[in-house]
N, C-alpha and C positions, 0 to 999 in steps of 0.2 A: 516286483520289478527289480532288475538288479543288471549293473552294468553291462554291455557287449565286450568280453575277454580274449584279449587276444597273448595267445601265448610265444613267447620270442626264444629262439636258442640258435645258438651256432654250436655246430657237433664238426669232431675228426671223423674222418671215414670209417676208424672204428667204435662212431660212438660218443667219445672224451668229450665233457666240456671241460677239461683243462689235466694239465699230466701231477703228479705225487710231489714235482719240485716246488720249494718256495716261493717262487715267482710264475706270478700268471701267464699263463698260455695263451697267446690273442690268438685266434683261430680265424676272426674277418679280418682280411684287406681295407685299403681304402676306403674302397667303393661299394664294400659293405656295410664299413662304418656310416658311410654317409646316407647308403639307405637307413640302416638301424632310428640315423638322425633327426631323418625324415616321416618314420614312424613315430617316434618318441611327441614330433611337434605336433601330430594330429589324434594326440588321446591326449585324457582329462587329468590321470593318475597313471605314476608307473610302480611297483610292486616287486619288493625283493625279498627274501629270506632274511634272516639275522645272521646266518653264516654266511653268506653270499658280501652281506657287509664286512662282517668279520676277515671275510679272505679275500678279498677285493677290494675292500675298501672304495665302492666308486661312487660316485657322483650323483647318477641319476639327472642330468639336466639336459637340456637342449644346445648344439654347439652354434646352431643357424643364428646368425645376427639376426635380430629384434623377433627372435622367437620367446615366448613364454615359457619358463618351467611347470612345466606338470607335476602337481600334487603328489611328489614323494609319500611312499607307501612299506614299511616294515612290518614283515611278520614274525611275529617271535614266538618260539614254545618254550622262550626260557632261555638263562647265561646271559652273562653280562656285553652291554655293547658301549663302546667308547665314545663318551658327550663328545671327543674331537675328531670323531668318522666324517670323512667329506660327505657324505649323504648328508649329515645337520648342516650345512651350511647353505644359505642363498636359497631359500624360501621353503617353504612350511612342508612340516613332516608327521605323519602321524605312523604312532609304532602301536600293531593290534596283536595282542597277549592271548594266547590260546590257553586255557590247561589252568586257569590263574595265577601263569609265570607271570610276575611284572619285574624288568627288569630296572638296574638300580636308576638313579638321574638320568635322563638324556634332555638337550633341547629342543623336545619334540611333545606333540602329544599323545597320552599313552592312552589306551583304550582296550577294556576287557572284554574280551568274547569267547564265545562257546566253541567256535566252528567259521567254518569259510564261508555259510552262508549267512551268518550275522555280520561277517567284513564285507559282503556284497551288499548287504542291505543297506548298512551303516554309510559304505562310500557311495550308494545311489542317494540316500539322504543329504551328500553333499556337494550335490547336482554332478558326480561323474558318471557318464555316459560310455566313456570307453577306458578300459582299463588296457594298461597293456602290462604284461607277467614274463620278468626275465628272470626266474629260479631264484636259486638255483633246483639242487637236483630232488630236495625234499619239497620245495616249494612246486614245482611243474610236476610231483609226482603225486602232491596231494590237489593239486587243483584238475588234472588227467583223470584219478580215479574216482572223483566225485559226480567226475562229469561235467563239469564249470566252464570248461573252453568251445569260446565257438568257433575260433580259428586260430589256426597252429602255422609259425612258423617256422622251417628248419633251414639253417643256412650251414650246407653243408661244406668243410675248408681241405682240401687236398692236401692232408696231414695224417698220418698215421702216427697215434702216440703210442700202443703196444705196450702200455704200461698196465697190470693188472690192479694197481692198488690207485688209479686216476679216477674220480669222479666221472661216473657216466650221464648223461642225460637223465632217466631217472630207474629209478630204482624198485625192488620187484614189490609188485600190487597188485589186486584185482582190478583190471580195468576195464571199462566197458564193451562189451563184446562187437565183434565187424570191424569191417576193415571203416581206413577215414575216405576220404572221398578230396580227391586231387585237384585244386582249382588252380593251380597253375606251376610251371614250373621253368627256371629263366638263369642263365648264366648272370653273376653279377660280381666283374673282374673275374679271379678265378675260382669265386664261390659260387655253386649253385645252390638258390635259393627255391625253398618247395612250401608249397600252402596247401594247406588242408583243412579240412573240415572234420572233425569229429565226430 
């Protein structure tokens, strides 16, 4: 048994989740933040990369008043991550070590594992029922090519970054073969958002 994953991205038209520059590329509108929002309040745990914290630096919480934060969730293969990352602040964090990286102090809890299916097991053991996975581009690339997602969504932003050295959505792998299977697809502001099924 192991949680319902759902995978979350906003992509540039060509792709980008974010351009080469120092500073982060927002790629949703409002009104995609606010769906984003609205996903984030109806799962258990939400799940980022250790570079995604490193270069982002976010949060992870809920912005809806008297909504609950979901069970922040780090994955690390290793390198160091800063005990003052907004992610450790404003309720419990656990950071899962792949590879037996463990990295130095954080205020979080650390926990060794083999693989992504001992982090699914481990967070179904902590009664999470839905996970949702915002990358980044090694994290949605290793949870894609294992086969871990049962719904994917892509919130695409009317932006062309044409940058060749910009982190893409992910990156190359074997990934399961066939096409995904399209359950919906909806303007939201002037991102369109696309759900799929793997």
């Amino acid at each position: 048994m192991r949680p319902f994953v759902l995978a979350s991205v906003a992509v540039s038209l060509d792709g980008c989740i974010d351009d080469a520059g120092p500073d982060r590329l927002v790629l949703s509108g409002v009104a995609d933040l606010d769906r984003v929002d609205e996903v984030r309040a109806g799962v258990d745990a939400i799940l980022v990369g250790a570079g995604t914290v490193r270069a982002d630096d976010p949060r992870l919480e809920v912005r809806s008043p008297g909504a609950a934060t979901p069970l922040k969730v780090v994955l690390s293969t290793g390198g160091p991550l800063d005990p003052a990352a907004r992610v450790f602040a404003g309720g419990p964090v656990v950071v899962y070590c792949t590879g037996g990286a463990v990295p130095p102090a954080v205020p979080a809890e650390v926990v060794s594992v083999p693989d992504l299916p001992a982090v699914l097991a481990d967070l179904a053991g902590r009664g999470v029922a839905r996970l949702l996975v915002e990358g980044g581009t090694t994290v949605h690339t290793l949870f894609l090519t294992a086969g871990l997602v049962d719904e994917l969504h892509v919130a695409v932003a009317p932006i062309l970054v044409g940058d060749a050295d910009a982190p893409r959505f992910v990156s190359p792998g074997v990934f399961p073969p066939g096409r995904m299977t399209l359950l919906g697809a909806r303007p939201v502001g002037d991102v369109v958002l696309l759900r799929y099924r793997p």
